[in-house]
Short mmCIF file of the C-alpha atoms (twelve columns), coordinates in Angstrom:
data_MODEL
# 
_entry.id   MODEL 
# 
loop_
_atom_site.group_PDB 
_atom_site.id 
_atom_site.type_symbol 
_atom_site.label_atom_id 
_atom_site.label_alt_id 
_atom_site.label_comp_id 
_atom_site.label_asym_id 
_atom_site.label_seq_id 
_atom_site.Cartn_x 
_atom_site.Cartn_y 
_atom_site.Cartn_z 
_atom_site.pdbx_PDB_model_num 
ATOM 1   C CA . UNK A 1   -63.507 58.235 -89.999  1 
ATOM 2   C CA . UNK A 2   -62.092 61.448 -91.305  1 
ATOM 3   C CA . UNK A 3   -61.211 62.201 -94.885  1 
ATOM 4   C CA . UNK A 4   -60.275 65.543 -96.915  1 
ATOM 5   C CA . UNK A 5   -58.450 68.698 -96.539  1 
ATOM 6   C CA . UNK A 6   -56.868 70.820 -99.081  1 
ATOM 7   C CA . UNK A 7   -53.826 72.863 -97.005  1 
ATOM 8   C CA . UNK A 8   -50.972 71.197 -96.131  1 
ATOM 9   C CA . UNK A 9   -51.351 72.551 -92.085  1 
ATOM 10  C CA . UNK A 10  -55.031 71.525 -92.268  1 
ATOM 11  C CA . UNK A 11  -53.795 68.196 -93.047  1 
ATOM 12  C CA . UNK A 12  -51.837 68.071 -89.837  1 
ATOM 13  C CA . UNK A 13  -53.970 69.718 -87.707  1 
ATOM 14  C CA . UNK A 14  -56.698 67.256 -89.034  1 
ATOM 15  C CA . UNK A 15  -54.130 64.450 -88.434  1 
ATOM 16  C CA . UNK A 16  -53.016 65.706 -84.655  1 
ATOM 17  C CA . UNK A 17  -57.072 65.678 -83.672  1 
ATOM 18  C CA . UNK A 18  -57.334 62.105 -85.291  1 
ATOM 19  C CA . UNK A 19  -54.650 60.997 -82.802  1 
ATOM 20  C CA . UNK A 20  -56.140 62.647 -79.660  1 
ATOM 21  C CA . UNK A 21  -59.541 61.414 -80.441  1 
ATOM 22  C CA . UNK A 22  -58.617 58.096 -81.507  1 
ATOM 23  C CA . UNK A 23  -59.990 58.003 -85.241  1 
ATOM 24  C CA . UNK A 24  -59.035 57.060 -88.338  1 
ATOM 25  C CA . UNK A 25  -58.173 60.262 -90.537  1 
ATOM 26  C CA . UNK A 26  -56.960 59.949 -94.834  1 
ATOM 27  C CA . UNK A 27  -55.486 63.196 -95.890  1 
ATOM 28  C CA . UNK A 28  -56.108 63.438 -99.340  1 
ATOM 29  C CA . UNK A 29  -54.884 66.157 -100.474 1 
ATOM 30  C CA . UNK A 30  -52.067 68.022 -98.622  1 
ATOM 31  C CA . UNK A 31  -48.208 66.751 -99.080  1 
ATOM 32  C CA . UNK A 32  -46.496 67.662 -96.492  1 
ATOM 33  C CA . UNK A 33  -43.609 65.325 -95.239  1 
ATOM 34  C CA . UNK A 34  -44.209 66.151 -91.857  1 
ATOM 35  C CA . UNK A 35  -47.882 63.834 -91.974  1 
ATOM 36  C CA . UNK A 36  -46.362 60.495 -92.367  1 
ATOM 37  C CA . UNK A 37  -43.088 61.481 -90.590  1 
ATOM 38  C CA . UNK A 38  -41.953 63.859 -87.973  1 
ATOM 39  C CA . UNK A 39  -45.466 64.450 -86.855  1 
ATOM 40  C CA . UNK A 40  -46.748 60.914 -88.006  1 
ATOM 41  C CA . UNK A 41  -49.188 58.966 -85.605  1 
ATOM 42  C CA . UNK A 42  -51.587 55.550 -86.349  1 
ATOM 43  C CA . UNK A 43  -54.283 56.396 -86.972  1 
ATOM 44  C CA . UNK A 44  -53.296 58.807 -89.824  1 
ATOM 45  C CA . UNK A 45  -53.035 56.893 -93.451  1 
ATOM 46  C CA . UNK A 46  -51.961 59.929 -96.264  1 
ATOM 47  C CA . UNK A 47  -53.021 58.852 -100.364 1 
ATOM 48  C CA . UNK A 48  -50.721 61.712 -102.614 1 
ATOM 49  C CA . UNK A 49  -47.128 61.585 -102.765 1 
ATOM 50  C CA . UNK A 50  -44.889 63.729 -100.018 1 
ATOM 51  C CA . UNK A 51  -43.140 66.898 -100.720 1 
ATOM 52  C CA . UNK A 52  -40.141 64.727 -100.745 1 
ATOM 53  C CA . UNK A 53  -41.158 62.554 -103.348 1 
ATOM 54  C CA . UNK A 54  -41.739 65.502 -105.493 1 
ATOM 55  C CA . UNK A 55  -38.290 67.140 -104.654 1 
ATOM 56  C CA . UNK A 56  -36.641 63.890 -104.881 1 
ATOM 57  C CA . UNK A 57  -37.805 63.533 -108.977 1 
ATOM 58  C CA . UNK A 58  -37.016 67.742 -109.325 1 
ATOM 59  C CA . UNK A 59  -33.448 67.123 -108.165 1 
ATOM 60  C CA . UNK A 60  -32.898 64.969 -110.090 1 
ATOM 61  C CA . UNK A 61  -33.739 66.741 -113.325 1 
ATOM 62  C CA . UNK A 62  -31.915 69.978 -111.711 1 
ATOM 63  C CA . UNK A 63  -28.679 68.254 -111.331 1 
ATOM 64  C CA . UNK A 64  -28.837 68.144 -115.139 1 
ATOM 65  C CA . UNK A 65  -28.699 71.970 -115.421 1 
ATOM 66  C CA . UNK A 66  -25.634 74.061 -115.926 1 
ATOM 67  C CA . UNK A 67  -26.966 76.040 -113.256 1 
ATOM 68  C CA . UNK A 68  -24.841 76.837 -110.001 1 
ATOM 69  C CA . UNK A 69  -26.438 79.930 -107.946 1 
ATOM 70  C CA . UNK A 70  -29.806 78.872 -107.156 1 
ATOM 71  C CA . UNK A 71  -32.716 81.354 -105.400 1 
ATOM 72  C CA . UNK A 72  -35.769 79.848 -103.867 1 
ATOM 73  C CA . UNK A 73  -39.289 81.110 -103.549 1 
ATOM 74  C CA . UNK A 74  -41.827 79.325 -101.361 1 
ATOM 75  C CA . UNK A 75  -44.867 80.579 -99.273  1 
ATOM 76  C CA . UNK A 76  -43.854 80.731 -95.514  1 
ATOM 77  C CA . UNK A 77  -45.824 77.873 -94.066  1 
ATOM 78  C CA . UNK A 78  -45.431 74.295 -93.571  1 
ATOM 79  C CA . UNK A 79  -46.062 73.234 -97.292  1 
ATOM 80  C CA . UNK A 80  -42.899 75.629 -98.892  1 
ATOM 81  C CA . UNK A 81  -41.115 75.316 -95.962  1 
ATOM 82  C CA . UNK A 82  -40.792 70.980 -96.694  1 
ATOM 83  C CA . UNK A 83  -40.871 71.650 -100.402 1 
ATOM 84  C CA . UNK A 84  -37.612 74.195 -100.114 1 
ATOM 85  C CA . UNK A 85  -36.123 72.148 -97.654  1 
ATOM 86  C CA . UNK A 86  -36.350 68.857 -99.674  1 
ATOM 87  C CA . UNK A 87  -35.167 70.151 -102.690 1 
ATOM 88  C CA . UNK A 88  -31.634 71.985 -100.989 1 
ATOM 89  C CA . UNK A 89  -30.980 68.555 -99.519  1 
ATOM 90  C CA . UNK A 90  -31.589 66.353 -102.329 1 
ATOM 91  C CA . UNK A 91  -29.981 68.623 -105.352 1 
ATOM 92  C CA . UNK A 92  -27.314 69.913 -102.688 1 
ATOM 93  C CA . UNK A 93  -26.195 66.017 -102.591 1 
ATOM 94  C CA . UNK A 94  -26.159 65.544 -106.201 1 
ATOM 95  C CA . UNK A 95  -24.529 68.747 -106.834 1 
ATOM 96  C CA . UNK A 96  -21.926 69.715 -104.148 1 
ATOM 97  C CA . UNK A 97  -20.970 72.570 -106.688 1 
ATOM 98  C CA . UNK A 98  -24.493 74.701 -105.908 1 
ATOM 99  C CA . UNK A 99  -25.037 77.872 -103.665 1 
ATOM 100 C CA . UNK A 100 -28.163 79.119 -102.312 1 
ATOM 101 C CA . UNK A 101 -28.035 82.435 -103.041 1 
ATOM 102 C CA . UNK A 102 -31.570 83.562 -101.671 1 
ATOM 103 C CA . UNK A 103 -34.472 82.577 -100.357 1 
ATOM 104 C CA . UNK A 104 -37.837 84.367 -99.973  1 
ATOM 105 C CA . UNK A 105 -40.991 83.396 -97.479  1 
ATOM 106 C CA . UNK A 106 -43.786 85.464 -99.155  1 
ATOM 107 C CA . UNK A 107 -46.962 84.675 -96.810  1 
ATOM 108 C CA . UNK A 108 -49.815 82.300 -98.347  1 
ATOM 109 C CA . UNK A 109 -51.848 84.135 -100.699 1 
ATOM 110 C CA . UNK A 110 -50.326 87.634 -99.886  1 
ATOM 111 C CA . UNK A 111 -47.274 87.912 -102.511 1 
ATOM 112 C CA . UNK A 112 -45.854 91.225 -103.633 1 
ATOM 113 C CA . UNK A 113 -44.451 90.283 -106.586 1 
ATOM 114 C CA . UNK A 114 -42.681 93.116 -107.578 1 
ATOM 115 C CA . UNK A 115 -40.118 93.782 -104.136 1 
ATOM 116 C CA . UNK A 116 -39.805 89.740 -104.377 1 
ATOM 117 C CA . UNK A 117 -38.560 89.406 -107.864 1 
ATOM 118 C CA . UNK A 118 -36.320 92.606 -107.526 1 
ATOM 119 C CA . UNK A 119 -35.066 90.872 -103.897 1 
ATOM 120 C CA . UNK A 120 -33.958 87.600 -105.638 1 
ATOM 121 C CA . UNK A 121 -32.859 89.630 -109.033 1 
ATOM 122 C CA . UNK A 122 -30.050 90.882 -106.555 1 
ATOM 123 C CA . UNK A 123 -29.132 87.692 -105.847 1 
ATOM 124 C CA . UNK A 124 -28.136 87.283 -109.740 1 
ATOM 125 C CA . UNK A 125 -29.433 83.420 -109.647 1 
ATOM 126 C CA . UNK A 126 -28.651 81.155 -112.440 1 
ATOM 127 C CA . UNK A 127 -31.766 79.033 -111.678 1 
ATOM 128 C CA . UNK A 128 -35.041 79.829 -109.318 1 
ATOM 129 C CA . UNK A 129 -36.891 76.934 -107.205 1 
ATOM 130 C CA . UNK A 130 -40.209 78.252 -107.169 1 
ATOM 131 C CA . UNK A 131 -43.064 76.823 -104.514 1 
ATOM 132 C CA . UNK A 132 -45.662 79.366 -105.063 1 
ATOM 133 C CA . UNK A 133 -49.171 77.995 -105.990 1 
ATOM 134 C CA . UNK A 134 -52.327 79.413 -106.470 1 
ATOM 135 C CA . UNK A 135 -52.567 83.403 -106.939 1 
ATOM 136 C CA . UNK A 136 -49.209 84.120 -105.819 1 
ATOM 137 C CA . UNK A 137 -47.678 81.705 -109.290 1 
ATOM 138 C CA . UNK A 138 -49.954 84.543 -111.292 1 
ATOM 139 C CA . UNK A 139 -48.600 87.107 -109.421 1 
ATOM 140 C CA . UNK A 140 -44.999 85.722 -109.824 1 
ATOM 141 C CA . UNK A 141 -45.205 84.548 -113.328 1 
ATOM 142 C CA . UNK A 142 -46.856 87.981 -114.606 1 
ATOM 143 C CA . UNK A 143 -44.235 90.144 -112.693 1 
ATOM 144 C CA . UNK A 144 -41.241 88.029 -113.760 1 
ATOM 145 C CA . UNK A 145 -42.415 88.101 -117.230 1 
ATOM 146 C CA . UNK A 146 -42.585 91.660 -117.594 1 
ATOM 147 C CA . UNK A 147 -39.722 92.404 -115.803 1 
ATOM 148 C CA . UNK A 148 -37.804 89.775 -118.284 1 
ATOM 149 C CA . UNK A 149 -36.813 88.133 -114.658 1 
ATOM 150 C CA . UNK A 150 -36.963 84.462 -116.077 1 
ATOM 151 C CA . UNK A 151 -34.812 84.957 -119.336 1 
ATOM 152 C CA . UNK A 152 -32.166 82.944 -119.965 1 
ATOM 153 C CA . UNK A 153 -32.772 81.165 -116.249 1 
ATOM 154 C CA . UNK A 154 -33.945 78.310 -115.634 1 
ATOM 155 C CA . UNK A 155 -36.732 77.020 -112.974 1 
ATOM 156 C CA . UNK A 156 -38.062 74.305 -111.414 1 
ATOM 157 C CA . UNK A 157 -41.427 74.891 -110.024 1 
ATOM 158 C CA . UNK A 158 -43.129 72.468 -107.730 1 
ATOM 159 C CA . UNK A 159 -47.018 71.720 -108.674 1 
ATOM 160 C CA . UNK A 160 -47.301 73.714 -110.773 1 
ATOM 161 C CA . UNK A 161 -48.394 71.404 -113.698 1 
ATOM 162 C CA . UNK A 162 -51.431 70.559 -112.320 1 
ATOM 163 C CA . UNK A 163 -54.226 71.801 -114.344 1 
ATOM 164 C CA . UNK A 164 -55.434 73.843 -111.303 1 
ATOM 165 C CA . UNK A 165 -52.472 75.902 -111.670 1 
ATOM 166 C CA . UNK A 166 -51.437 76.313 -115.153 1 
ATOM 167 C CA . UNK A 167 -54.725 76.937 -116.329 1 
ATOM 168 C CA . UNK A 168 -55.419 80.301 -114.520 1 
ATOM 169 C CA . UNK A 169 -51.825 81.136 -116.649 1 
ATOM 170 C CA . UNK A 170 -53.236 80.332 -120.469 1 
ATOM 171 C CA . UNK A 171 -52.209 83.831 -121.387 1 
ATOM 172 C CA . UNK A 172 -48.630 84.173 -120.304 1 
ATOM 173 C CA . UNK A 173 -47.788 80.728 -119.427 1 
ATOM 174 C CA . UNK A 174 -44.023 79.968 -117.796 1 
ATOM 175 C CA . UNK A 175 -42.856 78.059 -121.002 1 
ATOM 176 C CA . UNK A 176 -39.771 75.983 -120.670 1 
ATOM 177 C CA . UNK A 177 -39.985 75.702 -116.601 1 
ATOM 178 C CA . UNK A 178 -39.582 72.232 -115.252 1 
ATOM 179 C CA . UNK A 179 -42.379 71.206 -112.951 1 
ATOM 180 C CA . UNK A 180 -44.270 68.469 -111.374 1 
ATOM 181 C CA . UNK A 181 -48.102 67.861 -111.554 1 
ATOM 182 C CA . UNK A 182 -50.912 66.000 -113.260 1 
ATOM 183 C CA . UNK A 183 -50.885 65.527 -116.991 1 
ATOM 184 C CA . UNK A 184 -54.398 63.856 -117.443 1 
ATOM 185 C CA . UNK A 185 -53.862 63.921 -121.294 1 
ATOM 186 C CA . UNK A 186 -50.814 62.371 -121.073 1 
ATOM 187 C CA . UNK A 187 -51.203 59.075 -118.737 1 
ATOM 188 C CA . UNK A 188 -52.249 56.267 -121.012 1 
ATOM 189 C CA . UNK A 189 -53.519 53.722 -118.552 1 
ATOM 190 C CA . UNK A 190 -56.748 51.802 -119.312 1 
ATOM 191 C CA . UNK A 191 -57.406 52.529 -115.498 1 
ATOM 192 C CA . UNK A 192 -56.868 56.237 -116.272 1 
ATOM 193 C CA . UNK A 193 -58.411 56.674 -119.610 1 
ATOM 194 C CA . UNK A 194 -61.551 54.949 -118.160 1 
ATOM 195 C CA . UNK A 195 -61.747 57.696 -115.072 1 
ATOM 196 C CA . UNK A 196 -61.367 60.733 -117.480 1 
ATOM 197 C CA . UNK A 197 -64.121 59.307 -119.505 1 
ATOM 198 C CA . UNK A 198 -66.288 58.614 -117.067 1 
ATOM 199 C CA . UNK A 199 -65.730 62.451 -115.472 1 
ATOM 200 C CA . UNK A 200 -65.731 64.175 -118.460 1 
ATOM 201 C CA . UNK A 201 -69.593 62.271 -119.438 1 
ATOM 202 C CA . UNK A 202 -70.565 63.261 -116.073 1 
ATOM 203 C CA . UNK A 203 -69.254 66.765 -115.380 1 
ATOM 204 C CA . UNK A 204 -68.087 67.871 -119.071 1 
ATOM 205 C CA . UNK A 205 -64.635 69.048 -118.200 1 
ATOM 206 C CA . UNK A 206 -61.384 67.343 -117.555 1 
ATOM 207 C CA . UNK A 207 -60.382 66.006 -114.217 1 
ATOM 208 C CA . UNK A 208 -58.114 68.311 -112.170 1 
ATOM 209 C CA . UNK A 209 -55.645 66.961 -109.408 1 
ATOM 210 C CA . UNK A 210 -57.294 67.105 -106.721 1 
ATOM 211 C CA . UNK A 211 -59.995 64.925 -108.799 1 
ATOM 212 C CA . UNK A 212 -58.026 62.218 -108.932 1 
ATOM 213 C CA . UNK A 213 -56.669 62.256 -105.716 1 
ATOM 214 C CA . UNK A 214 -60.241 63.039 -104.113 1 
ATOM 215 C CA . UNK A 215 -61.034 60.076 -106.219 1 
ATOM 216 C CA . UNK A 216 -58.243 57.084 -104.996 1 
ATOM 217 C CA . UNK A 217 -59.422 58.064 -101.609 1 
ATOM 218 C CA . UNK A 218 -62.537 56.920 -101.455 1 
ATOM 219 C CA . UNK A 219 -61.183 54.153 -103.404 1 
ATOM 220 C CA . UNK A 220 -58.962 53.252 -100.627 1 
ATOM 221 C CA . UNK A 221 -61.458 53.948 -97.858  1 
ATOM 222 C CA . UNK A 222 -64.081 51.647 -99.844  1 
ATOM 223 C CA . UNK A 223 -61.334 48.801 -99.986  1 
ATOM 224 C CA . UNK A 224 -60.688 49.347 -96.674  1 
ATOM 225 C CA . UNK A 225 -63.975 49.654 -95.339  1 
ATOM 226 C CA . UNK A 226 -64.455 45.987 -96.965  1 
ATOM 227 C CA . UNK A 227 -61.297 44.454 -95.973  1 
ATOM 228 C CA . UNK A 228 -62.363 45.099 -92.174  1 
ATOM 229 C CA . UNK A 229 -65.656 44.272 -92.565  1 
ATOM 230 C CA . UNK A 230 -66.404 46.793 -89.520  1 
ATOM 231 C CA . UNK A 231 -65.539 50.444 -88.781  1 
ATOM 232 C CA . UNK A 232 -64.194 49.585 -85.393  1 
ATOM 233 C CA . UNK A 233 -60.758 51.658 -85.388  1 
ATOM 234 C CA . UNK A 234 -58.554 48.925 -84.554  1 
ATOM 235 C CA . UNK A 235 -59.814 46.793 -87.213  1 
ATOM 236 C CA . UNK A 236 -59.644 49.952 -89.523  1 
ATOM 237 C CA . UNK A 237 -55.954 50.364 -88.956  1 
ATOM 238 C CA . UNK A 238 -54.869 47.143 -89.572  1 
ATOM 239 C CA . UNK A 239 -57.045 46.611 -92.922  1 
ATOM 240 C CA . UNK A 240 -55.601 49.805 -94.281  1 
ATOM 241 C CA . UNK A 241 -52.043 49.186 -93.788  1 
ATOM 242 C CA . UNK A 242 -50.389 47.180 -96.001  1 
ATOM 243 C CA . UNK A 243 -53.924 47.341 -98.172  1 
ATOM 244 C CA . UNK A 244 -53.271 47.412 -101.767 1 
ATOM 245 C CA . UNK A 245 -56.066 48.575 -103.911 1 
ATOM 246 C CA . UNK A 246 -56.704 49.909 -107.517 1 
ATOM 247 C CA . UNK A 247 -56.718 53.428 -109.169 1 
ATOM 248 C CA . UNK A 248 -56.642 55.290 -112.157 1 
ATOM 249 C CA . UNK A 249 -52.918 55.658 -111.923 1 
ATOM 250 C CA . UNK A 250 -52.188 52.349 -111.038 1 
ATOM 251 C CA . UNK A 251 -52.239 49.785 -108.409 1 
ATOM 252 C CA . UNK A 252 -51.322 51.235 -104.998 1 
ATOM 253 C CA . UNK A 253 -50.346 50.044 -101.661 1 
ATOM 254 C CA . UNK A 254 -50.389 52.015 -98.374  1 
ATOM 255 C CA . UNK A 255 -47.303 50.990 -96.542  1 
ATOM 256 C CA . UNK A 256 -47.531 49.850 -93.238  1 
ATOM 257 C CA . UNK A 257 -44.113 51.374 -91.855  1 
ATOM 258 C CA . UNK A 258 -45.627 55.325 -92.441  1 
ATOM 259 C CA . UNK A 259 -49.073 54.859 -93.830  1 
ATOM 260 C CA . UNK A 260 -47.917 56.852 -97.022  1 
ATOM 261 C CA . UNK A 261 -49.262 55.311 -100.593 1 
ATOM 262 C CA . UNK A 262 -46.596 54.571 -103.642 1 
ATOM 263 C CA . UNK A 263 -48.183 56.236 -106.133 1 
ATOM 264 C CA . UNK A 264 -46.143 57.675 -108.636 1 
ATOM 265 C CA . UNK A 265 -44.726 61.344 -109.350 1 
ATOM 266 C CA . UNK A 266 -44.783 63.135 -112.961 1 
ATOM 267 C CA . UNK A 267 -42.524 65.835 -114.105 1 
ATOM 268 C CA . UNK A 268 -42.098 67.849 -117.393 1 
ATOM 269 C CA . UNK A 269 -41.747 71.348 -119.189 1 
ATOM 270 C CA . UNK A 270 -44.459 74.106 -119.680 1 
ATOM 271 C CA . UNK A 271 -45.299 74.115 -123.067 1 
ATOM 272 C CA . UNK A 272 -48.449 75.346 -125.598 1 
ATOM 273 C CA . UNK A 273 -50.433 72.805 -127.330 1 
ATOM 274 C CA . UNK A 274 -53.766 74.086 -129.171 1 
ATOM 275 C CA . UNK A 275 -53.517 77.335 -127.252 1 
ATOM 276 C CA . UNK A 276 -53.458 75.883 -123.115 1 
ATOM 277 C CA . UNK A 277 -50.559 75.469 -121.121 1 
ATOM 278 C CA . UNK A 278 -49.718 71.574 -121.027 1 
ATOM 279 C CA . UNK A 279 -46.852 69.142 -119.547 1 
ATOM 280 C CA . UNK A 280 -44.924 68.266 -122.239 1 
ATOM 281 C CA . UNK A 281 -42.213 65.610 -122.092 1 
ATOM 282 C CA . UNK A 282 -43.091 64.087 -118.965 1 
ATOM 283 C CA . UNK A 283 -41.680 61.438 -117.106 1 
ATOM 284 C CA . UNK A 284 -43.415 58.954 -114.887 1 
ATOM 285 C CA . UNK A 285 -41.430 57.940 -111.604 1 
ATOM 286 C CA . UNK A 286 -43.121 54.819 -109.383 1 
ATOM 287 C CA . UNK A 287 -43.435 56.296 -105.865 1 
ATOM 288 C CA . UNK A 288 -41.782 52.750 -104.501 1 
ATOM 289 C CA . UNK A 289 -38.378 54.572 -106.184 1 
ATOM 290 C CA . UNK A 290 -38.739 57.728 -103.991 1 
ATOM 291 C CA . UNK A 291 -39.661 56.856 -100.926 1 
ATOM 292 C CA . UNK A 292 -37.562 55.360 -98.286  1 
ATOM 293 C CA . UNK A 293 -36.969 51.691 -97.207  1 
ATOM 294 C CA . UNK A 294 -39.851 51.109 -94.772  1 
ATOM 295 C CA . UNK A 295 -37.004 49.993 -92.283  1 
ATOM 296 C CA . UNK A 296 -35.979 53.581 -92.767  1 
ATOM 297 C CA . UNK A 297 -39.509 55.197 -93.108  1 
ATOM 298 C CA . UNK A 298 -40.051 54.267 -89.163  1 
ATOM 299 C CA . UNK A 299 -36.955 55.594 -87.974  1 
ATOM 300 C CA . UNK A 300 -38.324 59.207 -89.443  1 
ATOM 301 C CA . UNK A 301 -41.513 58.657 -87.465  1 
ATOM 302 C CA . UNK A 302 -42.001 59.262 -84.075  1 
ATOM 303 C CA . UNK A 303 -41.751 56.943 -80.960  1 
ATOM 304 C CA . UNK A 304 -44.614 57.136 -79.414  1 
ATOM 305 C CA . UNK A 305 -48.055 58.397 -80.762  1 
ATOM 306 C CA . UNK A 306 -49.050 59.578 -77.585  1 
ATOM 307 C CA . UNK A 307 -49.476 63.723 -77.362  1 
ATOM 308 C CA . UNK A 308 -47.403 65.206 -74.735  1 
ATOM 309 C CA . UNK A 309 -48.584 65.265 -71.092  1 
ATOM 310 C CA . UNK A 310 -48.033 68.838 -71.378  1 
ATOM 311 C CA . UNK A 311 -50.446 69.039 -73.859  1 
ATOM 312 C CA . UNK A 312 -53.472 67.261 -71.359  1 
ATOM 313 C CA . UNK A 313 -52.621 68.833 -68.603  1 
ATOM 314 C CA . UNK A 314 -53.153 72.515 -70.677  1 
ATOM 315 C CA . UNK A 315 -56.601 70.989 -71.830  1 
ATOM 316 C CA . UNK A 316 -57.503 69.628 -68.962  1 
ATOM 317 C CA . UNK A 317 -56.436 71.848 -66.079  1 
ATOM 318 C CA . UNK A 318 -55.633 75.249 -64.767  1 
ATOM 319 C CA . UNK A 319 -52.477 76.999 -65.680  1 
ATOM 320 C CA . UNK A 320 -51.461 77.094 -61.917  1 
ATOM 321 C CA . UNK A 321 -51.995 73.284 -62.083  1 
ATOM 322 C CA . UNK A 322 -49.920 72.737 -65.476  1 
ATOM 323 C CA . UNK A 323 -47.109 74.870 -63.407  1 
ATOM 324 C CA . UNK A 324 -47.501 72.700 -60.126  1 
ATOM 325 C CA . UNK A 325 -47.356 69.391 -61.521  1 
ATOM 326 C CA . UNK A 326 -44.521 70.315 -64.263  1 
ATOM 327 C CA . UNK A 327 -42.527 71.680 -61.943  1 
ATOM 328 C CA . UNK A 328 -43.241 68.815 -59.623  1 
ATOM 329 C CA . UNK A 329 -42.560 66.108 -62.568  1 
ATOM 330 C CA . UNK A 330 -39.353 68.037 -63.100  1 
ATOM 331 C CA . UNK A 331 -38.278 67.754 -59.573  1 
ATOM 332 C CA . UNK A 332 -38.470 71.443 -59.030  1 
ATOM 333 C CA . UNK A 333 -39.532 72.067 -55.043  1 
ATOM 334 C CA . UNK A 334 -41.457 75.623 -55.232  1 
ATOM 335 C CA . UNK A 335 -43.726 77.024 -57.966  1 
ATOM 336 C CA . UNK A 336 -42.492 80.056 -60.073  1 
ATOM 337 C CA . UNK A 337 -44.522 82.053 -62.363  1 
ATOM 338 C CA . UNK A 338 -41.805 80.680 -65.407  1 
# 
């Protein structure tokens, strides 16, 4: 098997070999939509909830805002590009009143913060949907604060309550922004309390996101692994799907319909509590509440997990040959250079 990645196209390209080489891959990290759906395949299986779980629970707090003109800020690859797109569609329904008054595709890791916040000041937004993560939220936060971008607006901000994010911020932190993430200090499981215990005695430090969900996946591999009692692929594929197993946030199943898990979302608002940027007053949504019916799940995936021919033919032979039999397939009766 397969297991890991961090970047939401990692997790896709990781999940597109899996399929051409036959083998079981968990992504257990990356969130993309686009893993479980449009670029879905069987032998993929994805633990953290999708971009459009996330968006889904941000709407819905957005639709509570007075806000109208809305800017967006995301990098320009597949992760902001789903997280952008999810939240226009889902607020956009609950709020027929909004209008997207910008939108800017900073590239991964390479934000200019100043030309970006003076782009979408232009755009005189009542509200921002931020996407950034990482060194470009610094960037962004630090340049918007200074530049007294973010007063008296409001703005939802995917991720960026997980501890990886706000904790780089503890100086300047975006008080009062509505985000999703991971409050460890706040999730009151047994289940939970137990794994923060148990990784605070061993590594003296509090468990980040991607502990927990690095965590549940070898949870669900292990439960997996014994369900099938072999690591024959077939026999992989059909102990994992439908397998429920538990973890520190709950008992989880993977679905069967799109091999996502129903783990559940938290939002809440930046705040200070003994000097660090926290979650405060977060809510808990079950991920069985934001996903799609699995009727409706497999209509989003793809029918057929085969790659395309084309895509054997490049591998496999010449580009003269790709030409000939394309053209050939196509019904075409000479050979061009198109």
């Amino acid at each position: 098997m397969l297991a890991g990645t961090f970047l939401s196209s990692t997790g896709l390209a990781l999940s597109d070999f899996a399929a051409r080489r036959q083998k079981v891959a968990v992504i257990g990290i990356p969130i993309s939509d686009a893993i479980i759906w449009e670029k879905g395949n069987r032998y993929t299986f994805h633990i953290p909830p999708t971009t459009d779980m996330h968006t889904r629970l941000l709407a819905k707090a957005a639709a509570q805002l007075p806000a109208k003109r809305w800017a967006t800020i995301a990098p320009n690859y597949e992760f902001g590009t789903s997280f952008v797109a999810g939240f226009k569609t889902h607020l956009s329904k609950l709020r027929p009143d909004i209008q997207w008054v910008s939108e800017q595709w900073p590239a991964l890791g390479k934000l200019n913060a100043g030309p970006i916040v003076d782009a979408i000041n232009a755009s005189r937004p009542d509200a921002i949907f931020n996407a950034t993560f990482g060194a470009d939220l610094v960037r962004l936060v630090r340049e918007g604060t200074v530049r007294n971008f973010f007063k008296d607006r409001s703005v939802v901000s995917a991720i960026t309550g997980k501890p990886e994010y706000l904790d780089p911020m503890s100086e300047a932190p975006p008080v009062g922004w509505i985000v999703s993430g991971y409050p460890w200090y706040a999730i009151k499981l047994p289940e939970h309390q137990a794994f923060v215990a148990a990784y605070q005695a061993k590594y003296n430090d509090y468990p980040r996101e991607a502990s927990v969900y690095g965590y549940i996946t070898y949870k669900f591999l292990a439960a997996g692994l014994a369900k099938a009692g072999s690591t024959d692929t077939d026999k992989l594929i059909a102990a994992f799907e439908g397998l429920k197993f538990e973890t520190p946030l709950g008992p989880a199943e993977m679905r069967a319909a799109d091999h996502q898990t129903d783990l559940p979302v938290y939002i809440g608002t930046v705040a200070i509590k003994d000097g660090k940027p926290i979650m405060a007053d977060v809510q808990e949504e079950a991920g069985a509440k934001l996903l799609p019916s699995q009727a409706e799940a497999r209509k989003l995936r793809p029918t057929t997990n085969s790659p395309p021919l084309a895509t054997f033919l490049w591998a496999s032979s010449s580009t003269a040959a790709c030409r000939r039999f394309l053209l050939l397939l196509s019904g075409a009766h000479t050979v061009g250079s198109s």
